[in-house]
N, C-alpha and C positions, 0 to 999 in steps of 0.2 A: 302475358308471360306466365309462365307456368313453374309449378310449385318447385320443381327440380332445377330448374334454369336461374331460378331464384338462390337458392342454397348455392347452389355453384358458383353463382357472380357474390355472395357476401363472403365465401370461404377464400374467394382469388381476391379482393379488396382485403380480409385479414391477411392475406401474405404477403399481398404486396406492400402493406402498412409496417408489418413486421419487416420483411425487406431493407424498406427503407430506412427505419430506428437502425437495425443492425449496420447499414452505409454510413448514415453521419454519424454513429457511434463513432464507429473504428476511422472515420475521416478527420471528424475535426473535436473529439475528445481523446488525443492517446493518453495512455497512463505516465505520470510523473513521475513513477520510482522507478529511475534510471538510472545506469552509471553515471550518466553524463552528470546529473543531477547530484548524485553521491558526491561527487568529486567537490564540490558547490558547496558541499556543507562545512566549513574550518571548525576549527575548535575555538572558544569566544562567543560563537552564536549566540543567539535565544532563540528558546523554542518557536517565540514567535515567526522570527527570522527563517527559522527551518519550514514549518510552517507555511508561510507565504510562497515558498519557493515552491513545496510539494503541495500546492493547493489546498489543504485542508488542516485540521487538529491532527494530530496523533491519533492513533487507533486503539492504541495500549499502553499503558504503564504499569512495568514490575518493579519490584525491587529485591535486586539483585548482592548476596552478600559472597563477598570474597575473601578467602583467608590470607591475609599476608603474616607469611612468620618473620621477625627481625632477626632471627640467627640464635635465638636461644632457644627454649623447649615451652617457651609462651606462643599462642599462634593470637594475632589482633587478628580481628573479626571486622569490615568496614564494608557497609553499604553504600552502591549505587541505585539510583533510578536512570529506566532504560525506559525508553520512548521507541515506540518500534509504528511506521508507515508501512503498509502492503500494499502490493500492486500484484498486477495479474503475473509477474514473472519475478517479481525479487522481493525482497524483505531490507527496507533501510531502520537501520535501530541506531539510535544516540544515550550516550551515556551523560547525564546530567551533574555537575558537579553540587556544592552549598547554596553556590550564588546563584542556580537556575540557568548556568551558561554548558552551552555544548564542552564534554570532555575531551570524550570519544564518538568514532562514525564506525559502520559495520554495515555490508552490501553482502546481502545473501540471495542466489538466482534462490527460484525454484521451481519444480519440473515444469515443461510449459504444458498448459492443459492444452485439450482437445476444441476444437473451435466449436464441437459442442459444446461442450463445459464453459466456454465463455461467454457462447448466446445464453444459455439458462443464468450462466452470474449475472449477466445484464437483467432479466428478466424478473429472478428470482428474487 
């Protein structure tokens, strides 16, 4: 076999190895942050709970301050913590109350990337 016919057959086995990661990716991993899934989450939860449901921990936690004024020229100042999951098309964030139980849910798409930009996220 010769030196060129060689390079050719290991560069077609890397693609088609690649190939294949890219098929059972997108077959039998889809991504969890979904509406459907959103809808799944109540107020009560635990993070745990939220958790299990979207596969994995959180991705992020801020904390989040809010001004509520009670009506006079005082503004109260009250923090949350917001726990936000990403997915290749949406943003699911939960608002944590004292007790560490779900407050609030929040489903945000976002642009869908390029089926480039999803192969290199796999990869990358």
């Amino acid at each position: 076999m010769t030196r060129k016919r060689k390079w050719a057959l290991g560069i077609g086995a890397m693609v088609l190895a690649m190939a294949g990661y890219v098929a059972v990716r997108l077959l039998f991993y889809p991504c969890p942050i979904t509406p459907e899934n959103h809808q799944k989450i109540q107020p009560g939860m635990t993070l745990q709970q939220v958790g299990a449901l979207l596969g994995r921990p959180a991705d992020g936690k801020f904390n989040v301050v809010v001004p509520i004024t009670d009506g006079t020229s005082s503004t109260i100042w009250f923090a949350e913590w917001t726990r936000t999951w990403t997915g290749e098309a949406a943003v699911i964030s939960v608002m944590v109350d004292d007790n560490g139980v779900i407050a609030l849910t929040n489903f945000t798409p976002l642009p869908r990337p390029s089926l480039w930009q999803r192969i290199r996220s796999w990869i990358w």
